[in-house]
DRENDRENGU-224888 format. One record per residue: chain; x, y, z of N, C-alpha, C in turn. Coordinates in pm, 1 decimal. Example, Ala and Ser with C-alpha at 12.3 -4.5 7.8 and 13.67 -1.06 7.14 Angstrom:
+----+----------+----------+----------+----------+----------+----------+----------+----------+----------+
! ch !     n_xx !     n_yy !     n_zz !    ca_xx !    ca_yy !    ca_zz !     c_xx !     c_yy !     c_zz !
+----+----------+----------+----------+----------+----------+----------+----------+----------+----------+
!  A !   1319.0 !   -569.0 !    780.0 !   1230.0 !   -450.0 !    780.0 !   1320.0 !   -330.0 !    780.0 !
!  A !   1285.0 !   -225.0 !    708.0 !   1367.0 !   -106.0 !    714.0 !   1290.0 !      3.0 !    787.0 !
+----+----------+----------+----------+----------+----------+----------+----------+----------+----------+
END
This chain:
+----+----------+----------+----------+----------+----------+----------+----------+----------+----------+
! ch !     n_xx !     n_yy !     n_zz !    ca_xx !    ca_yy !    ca_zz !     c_xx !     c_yy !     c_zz !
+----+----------+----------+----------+----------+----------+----------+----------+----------+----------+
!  A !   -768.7 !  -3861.5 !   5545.2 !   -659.9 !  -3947.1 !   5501.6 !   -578.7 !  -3988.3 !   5623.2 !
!  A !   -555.0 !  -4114.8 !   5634.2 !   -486.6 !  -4190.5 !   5769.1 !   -321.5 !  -4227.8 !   5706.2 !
!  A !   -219.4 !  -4238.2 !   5740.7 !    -91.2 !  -4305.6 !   5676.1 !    -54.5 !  -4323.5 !   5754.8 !
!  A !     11.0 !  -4508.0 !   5759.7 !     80.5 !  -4561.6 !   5807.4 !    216.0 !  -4505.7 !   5764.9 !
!  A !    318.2 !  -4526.9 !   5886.5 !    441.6 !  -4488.7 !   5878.8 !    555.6 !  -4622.4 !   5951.2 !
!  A !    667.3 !  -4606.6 !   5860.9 !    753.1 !  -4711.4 !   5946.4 !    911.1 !  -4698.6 !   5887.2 !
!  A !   1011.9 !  -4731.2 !   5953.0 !   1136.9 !  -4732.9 !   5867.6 !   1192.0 !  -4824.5 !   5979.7 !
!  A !   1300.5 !  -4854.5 !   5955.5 !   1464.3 !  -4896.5 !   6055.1 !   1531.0 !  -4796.5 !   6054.1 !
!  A !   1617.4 !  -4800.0 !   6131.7 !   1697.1 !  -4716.9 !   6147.1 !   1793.4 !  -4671.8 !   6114.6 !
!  A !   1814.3 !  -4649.0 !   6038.2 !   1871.4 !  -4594.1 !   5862.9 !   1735.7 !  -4479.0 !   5860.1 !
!  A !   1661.2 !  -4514.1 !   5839.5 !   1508.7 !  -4423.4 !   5848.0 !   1450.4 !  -4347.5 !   5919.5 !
!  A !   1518.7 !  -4375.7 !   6049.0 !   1469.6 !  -4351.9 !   6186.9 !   1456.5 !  -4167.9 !   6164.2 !
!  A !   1578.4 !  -4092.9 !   6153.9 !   1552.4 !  -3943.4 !   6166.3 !   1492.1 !  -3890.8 !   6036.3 !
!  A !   1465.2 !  -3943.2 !   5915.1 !   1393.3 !  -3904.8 !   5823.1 !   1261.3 !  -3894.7 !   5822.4 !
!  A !   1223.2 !  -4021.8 !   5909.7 !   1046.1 !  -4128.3 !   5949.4 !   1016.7 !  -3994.0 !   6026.0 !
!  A !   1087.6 !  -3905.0 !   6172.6 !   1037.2 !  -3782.5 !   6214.7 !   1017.0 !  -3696.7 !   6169.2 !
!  A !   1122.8 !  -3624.6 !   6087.6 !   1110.7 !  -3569.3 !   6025.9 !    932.3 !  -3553.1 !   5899.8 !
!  A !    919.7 !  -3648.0 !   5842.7 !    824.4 !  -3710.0 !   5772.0 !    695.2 !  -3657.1 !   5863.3 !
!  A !    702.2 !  -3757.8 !   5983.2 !    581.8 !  -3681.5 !   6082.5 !    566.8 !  -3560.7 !   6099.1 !
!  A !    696.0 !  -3456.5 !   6136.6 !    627.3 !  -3344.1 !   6158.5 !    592.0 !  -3312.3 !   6055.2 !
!  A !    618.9 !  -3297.9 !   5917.6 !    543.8 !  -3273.9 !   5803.1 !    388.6 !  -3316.7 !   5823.4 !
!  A !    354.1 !  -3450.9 !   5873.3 !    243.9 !  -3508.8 !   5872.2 !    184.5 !  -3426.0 !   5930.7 !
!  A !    208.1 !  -3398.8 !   6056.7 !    141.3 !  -3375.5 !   6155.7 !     79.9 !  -3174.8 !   6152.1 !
!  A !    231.4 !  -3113.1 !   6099.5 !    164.3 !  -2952.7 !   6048.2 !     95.4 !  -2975.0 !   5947.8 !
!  A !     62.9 !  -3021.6 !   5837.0 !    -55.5 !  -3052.0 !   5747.0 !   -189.9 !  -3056.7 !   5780.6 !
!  A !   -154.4 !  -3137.7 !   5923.2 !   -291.7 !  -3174.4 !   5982.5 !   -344.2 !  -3328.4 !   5962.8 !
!  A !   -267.9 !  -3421.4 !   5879.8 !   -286.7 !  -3581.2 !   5815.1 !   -206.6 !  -3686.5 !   5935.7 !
!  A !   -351.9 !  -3727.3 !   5949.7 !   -356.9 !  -3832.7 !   6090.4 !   -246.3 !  -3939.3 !   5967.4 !
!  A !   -169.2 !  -3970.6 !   6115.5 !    -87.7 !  -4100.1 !   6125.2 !    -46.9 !  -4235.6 !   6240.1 !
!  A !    -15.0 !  -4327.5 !   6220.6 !      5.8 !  -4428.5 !   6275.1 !    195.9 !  -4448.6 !   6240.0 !
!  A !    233.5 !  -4453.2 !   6370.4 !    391.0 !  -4460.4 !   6374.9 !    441.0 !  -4598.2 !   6355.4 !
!  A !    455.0 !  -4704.8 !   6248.1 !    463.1 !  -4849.3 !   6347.8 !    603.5 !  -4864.3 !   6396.4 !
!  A !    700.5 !  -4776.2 !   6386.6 !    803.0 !  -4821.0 !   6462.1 !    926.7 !  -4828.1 !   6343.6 !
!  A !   1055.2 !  -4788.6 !   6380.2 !   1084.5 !  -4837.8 !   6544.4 !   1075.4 !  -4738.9 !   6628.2 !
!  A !   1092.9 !  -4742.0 !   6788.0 !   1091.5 !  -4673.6 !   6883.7 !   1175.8 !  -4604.8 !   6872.8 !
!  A !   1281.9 !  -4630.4 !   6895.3 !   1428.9 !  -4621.2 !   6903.7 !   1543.8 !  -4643.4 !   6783.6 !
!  A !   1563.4 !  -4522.6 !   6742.8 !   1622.3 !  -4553.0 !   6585.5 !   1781.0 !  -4540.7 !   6658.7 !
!  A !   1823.8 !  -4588.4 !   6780.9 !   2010.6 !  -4621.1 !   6812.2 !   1999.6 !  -4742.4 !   6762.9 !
!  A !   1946.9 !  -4823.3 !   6798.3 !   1964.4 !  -4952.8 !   6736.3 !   1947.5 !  -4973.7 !   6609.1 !
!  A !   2055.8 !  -5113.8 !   6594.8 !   2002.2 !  -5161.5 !   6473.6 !   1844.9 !  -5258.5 !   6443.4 !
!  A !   1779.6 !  -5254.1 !   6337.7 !   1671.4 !  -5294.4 !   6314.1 !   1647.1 !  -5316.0 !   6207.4 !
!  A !   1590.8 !  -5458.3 !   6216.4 !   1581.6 !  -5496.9 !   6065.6 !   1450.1 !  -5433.2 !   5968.7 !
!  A !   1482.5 !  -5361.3 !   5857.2 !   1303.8 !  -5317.8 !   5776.8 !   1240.0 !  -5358.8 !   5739.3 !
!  A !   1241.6 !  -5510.9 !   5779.1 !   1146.1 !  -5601.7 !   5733.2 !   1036.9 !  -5612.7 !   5797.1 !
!  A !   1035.8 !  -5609.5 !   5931.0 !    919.4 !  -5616.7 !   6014.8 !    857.0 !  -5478.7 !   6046.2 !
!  A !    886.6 !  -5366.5 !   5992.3 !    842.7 !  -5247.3 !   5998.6 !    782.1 !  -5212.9 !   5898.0 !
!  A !    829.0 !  -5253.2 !   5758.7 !    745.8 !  -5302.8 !   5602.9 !    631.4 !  -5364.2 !   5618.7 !
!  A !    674.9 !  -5483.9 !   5677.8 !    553.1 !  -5591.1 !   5715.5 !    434.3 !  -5482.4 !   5745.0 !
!  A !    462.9 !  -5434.9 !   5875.9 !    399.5 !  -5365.2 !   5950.3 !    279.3 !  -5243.1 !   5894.6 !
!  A !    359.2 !  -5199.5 !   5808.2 !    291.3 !  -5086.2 !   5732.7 !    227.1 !  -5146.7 !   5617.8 !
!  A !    227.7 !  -5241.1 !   5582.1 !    180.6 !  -5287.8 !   5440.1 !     68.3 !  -5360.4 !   5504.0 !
!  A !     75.3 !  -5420.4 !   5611.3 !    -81.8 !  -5481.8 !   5671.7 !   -162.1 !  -5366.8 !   5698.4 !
!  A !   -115.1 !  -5280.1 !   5750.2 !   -198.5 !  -5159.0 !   5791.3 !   -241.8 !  -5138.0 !   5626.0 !
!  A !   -208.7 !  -5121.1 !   5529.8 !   -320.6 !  -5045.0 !   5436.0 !   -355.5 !  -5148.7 !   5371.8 !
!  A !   -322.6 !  -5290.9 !   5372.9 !   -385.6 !  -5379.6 !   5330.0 !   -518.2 !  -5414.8 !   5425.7 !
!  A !   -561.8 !  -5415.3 !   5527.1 !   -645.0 !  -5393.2 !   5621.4 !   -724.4 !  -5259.6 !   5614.3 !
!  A !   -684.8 !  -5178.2 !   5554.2 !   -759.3 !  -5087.6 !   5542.8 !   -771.9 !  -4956.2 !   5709.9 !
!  A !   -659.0 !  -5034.5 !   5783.2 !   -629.7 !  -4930.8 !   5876.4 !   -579.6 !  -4792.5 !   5858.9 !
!  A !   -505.1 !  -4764.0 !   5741.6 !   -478.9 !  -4687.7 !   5664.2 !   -469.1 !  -4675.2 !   5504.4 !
!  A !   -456.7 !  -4529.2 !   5437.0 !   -536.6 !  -4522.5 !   5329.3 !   -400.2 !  -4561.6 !   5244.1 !
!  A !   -291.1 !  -4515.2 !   5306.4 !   -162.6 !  -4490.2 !   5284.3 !    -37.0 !  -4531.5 !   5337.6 !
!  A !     88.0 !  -4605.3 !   5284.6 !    193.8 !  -4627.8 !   5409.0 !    320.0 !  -4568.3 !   5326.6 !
!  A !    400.3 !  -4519.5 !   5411.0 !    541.6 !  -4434.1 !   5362.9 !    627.0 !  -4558.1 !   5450.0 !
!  A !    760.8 !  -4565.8 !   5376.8 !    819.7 !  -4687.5 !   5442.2 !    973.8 !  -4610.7 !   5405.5 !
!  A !   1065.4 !  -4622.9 !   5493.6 !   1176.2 !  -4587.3 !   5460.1 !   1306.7 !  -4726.7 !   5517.4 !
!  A !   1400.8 !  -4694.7 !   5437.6 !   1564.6 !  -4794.1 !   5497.4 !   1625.4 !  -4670.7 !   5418.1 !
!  A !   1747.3 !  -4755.7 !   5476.7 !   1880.5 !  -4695.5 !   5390.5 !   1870.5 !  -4663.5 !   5254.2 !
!  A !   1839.2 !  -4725.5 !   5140.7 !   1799.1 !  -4722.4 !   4981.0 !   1695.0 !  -4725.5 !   4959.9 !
!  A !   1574.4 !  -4735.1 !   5057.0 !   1456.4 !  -4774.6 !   5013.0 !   1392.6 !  -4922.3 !   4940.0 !
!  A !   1522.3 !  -4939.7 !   4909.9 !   1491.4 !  -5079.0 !   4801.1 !   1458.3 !  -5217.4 !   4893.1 !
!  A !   1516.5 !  -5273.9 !   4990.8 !   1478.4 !  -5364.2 !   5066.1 !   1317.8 !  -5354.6 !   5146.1 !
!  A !   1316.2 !  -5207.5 !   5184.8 !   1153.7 !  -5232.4 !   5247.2 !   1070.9 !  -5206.5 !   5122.9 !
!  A !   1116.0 !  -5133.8 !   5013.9 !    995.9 !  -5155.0 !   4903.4 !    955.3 !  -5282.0 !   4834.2 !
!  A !   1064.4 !  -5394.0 !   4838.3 !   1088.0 !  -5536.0 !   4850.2 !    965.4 !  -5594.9 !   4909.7 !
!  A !    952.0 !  -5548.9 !   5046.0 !    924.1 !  -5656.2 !   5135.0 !    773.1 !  -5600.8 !   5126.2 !
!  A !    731.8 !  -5434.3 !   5178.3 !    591.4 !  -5418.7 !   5126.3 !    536.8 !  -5503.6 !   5017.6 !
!  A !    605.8 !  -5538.9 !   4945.2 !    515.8 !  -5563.6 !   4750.3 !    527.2 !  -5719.2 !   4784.0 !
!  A !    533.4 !  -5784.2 !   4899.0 !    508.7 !  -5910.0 !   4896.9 !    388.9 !  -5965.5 !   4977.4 !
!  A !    311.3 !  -5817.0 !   5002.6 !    166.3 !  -5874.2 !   5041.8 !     58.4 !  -5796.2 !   4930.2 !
!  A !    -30.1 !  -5912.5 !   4898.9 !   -142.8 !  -5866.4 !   4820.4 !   -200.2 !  -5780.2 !   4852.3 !
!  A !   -228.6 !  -5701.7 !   4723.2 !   -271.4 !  -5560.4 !   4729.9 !   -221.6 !  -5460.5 !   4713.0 !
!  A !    -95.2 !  -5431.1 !   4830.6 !     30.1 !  -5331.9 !   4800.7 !     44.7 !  -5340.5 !   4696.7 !
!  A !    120.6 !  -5202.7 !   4656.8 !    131.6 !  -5178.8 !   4516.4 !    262.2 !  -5085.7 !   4600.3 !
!  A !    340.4 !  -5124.4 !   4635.3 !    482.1 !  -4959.3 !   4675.8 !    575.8 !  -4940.7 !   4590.4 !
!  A !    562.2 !  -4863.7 !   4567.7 !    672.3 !  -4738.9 !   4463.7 !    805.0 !  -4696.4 !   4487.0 !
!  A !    930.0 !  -4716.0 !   4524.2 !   1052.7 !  -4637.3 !   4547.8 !   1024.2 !  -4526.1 !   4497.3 !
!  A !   1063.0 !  -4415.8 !   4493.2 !   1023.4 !  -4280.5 !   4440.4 !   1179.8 !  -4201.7 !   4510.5 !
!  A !   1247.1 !  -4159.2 !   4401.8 !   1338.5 !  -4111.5 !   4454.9 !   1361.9 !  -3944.1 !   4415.3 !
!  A !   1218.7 !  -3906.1 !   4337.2 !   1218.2 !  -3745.2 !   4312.4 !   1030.7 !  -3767.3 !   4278.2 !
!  A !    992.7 !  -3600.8 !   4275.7 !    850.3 !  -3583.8 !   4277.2 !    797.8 !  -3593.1 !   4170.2 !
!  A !    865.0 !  -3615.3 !   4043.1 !    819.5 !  -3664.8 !   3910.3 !    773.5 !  -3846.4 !   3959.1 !
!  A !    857.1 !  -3946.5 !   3960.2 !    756.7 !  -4081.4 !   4040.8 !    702.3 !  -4052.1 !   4148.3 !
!  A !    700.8 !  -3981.5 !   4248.2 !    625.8 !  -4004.0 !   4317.2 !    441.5 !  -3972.0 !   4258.2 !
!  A !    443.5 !  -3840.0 !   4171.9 !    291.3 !  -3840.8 !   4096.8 !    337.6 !  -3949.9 !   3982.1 !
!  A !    382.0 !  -4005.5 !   3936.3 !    305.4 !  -4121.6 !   3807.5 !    268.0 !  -4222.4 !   3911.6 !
!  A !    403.2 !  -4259.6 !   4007.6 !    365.0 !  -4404.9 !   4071.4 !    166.3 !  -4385.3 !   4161.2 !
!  A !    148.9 !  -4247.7 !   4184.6 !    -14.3 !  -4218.2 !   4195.6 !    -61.9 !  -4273.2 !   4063.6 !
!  A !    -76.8 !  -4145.7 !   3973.8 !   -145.0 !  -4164.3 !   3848.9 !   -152.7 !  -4250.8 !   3773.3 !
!  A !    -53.7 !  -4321.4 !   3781.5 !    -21.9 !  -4412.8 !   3661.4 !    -69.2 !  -4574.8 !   3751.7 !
!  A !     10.7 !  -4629.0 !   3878.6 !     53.8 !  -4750.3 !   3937.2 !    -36.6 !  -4750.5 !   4000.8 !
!  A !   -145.3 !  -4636.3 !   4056.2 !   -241.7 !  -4634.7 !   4172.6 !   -172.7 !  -4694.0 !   4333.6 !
!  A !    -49.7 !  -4650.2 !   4329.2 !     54.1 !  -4704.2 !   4404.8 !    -59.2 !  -4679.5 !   4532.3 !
!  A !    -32.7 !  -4745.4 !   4672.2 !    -36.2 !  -4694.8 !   4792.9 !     25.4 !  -4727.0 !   4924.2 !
!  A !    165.5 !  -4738.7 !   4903.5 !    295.1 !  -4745.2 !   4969.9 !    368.7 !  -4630.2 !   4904.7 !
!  A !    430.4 !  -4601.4 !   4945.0 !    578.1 !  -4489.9 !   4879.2 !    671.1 !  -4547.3 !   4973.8 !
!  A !    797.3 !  -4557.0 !   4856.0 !    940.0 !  -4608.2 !   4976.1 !   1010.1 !  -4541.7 !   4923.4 !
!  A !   1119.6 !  -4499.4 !   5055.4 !   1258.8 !  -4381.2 !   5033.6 !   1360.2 !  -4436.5 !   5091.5 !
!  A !   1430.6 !  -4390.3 !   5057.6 !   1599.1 !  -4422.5 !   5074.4 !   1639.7 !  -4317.5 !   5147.2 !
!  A !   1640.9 !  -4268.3 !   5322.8 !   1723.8 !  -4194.4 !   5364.4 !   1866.1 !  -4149.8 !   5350.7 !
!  A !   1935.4 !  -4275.0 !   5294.3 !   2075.5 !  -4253.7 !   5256.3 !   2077.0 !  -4196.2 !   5101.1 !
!  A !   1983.2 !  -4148.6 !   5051.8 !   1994.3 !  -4172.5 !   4902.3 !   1909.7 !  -4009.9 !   4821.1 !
!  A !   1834.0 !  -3972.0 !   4950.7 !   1765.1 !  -3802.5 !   4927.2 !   1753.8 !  -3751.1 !   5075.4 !
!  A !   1775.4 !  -3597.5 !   5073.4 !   1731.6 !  -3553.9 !   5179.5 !   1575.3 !  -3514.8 !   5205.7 !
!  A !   1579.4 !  -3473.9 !   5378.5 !   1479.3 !  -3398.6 !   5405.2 !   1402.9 !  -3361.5 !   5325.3 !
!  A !   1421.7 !  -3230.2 !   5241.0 !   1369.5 !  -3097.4 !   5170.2 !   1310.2 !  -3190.8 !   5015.5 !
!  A !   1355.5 !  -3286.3 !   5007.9 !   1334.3 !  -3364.6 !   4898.3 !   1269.3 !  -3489.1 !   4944.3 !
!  A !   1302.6 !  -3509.9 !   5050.1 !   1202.3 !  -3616.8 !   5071.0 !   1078.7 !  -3585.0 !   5159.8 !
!  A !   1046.4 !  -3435.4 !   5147.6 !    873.2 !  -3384.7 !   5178.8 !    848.3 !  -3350.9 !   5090.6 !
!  A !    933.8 !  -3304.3 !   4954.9 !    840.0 !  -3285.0 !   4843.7 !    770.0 !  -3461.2 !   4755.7 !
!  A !    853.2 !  -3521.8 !   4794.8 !    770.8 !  -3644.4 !   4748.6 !    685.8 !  -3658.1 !   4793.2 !
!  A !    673.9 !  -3684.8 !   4952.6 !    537.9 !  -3714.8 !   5007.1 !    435.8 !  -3669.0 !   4953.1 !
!  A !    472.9 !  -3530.5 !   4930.0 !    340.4 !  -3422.6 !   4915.9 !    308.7 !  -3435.3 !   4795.7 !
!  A !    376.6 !  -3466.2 !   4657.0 !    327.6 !  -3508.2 !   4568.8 !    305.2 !  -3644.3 !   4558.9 !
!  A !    281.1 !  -3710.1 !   4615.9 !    247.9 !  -3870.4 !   4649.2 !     88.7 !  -3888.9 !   4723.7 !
!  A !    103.0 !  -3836.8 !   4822.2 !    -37.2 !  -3776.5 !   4891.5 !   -124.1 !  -3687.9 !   4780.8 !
!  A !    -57.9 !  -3574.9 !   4712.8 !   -162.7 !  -3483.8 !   4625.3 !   -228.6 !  -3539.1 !   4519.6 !
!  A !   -192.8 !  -3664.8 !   4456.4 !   -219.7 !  -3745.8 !   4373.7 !   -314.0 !  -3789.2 !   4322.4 !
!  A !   -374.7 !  -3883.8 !   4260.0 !   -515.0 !  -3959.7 !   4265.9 !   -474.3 !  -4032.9 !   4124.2 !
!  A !   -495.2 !  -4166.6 !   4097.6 !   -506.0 !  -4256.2 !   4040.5 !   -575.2 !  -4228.3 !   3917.8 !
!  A !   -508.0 !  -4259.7 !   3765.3 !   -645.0 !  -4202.0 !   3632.3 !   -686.5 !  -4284.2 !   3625.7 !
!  A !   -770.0 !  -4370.0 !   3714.0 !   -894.1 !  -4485.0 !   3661.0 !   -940.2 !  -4497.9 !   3565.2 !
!  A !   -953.6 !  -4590.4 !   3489.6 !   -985.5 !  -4629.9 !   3366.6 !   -884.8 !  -4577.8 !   3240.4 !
!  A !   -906.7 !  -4633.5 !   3133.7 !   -795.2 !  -4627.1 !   3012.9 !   -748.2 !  -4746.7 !   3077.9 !
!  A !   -546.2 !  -4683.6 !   3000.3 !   -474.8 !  -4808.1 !   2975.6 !   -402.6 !  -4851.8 !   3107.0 !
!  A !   -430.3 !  -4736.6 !   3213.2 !   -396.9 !  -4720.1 !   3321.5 !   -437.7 !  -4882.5 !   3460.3 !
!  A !   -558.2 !  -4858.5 !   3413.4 !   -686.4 !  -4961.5 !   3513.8 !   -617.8 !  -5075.3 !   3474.4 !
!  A !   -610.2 !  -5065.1 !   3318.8 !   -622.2 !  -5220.0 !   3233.9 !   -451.6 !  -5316.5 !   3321.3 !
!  A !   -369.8 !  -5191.0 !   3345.9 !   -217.7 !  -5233.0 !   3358.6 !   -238.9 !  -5272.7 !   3499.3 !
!  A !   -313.9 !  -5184.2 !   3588.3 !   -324.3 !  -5196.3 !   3770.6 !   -387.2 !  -5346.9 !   3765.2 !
!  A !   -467.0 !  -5392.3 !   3679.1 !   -554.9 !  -5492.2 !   3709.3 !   -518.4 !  -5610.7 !   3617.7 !
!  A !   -430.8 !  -5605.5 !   3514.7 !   -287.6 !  -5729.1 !   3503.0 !   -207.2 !  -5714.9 !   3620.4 !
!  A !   -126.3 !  -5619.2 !   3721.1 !    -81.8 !  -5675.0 !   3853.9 !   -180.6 !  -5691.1 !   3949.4 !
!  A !   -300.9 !  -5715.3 !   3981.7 !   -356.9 !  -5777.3 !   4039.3 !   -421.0 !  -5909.5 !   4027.8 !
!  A !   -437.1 !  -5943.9 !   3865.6 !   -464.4 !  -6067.5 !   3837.6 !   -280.3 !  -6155.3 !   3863.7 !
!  A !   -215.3 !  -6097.2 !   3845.7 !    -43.8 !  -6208.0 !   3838.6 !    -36.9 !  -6233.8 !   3981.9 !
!  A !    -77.6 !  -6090.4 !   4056.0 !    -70.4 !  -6114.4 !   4214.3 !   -129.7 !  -6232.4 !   4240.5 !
!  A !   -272.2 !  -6242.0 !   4184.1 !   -388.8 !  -6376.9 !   4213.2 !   -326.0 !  -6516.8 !   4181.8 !
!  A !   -249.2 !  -6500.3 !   4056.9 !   -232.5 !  -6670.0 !   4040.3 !    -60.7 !  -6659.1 !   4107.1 !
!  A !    -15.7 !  -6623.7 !   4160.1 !    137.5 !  -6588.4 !   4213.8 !    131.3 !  -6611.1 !   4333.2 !
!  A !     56.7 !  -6506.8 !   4424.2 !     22.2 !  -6543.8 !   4563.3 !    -33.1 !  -6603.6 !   4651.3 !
!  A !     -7.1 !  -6688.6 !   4707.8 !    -80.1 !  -6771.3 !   4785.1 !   -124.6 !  -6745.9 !   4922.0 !
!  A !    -89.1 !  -6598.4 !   5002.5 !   -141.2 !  -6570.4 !   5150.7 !   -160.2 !  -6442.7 !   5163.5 !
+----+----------+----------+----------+----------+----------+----------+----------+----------+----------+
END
């Protein structure tokens, strides 16, 4: 399992945090930035960033963080394919798996801590999609609306 990673800086000490989790697990990652979480930075191009990566298939997975989560979960879900989830406890983070076949997760550093925002991951990552039923039928009405909606 590969996961893209990205926030602004609002995100910035959570996004490390996040890694070393990644990284004692042993689950390869891709950092896209920012470098430098003193500055300000907008989460749009760090969304961007992570949502091409698993739309490309560079990764299996992207975690995206801002301040509320809500603006980069915004901006992920405006490229085809993405499917990202806000998840603000470990009950959504497994449906938005099971249920949404999500593969973005977005957090709100201002909005959960640390200790709560590795138990999402980990139930977000532990996950797996119930393919088929009423589940498929719902993933694949947002992929047909995506089709006649999106144009790039």
């Amino acid at each position: 399992m590969k996961i893209a990673i990205g926030s602004d800086h609002a995100g910035y000490q959570l996004k490390h945090v996040i890694v070393e989790h990644l990284k004692s697990k042993g689950i390869v990652y891709d950092d896209y930035g920012p470098g430098n979480g003193l500055d300000a930075v907008s989460y749009v191009a760090y969304g961007m960033s992570v949502a091409r990566a698993v739309q490309q298939g560079k990764a299996d997975f992207g975690i995206v963080i801002c301040g509320t989560g809500i603006g980069v979960s915004i901006t992920v879900n405006k490229h085809r394919g993405i499917r990202g989830a806000l998840c603000c406890n470990e009950y959504m983070a497994r449906m938005a798996r099971q249920h949404n076949d999500a593969n973005v997760l977005a957090m709100g550093a201002r909005v959960i801590g640390p200790a709560l925002a590795l138990a999402i991951v980990d139930a977000f990552l532990a996950e797996a999609f119930e393919s088929g039923g009423r589940h498929q039928v719902r993933v694949n009405e947002i992929g047909a609306a995506e089709e006649q909606n999106v144009h790039c």
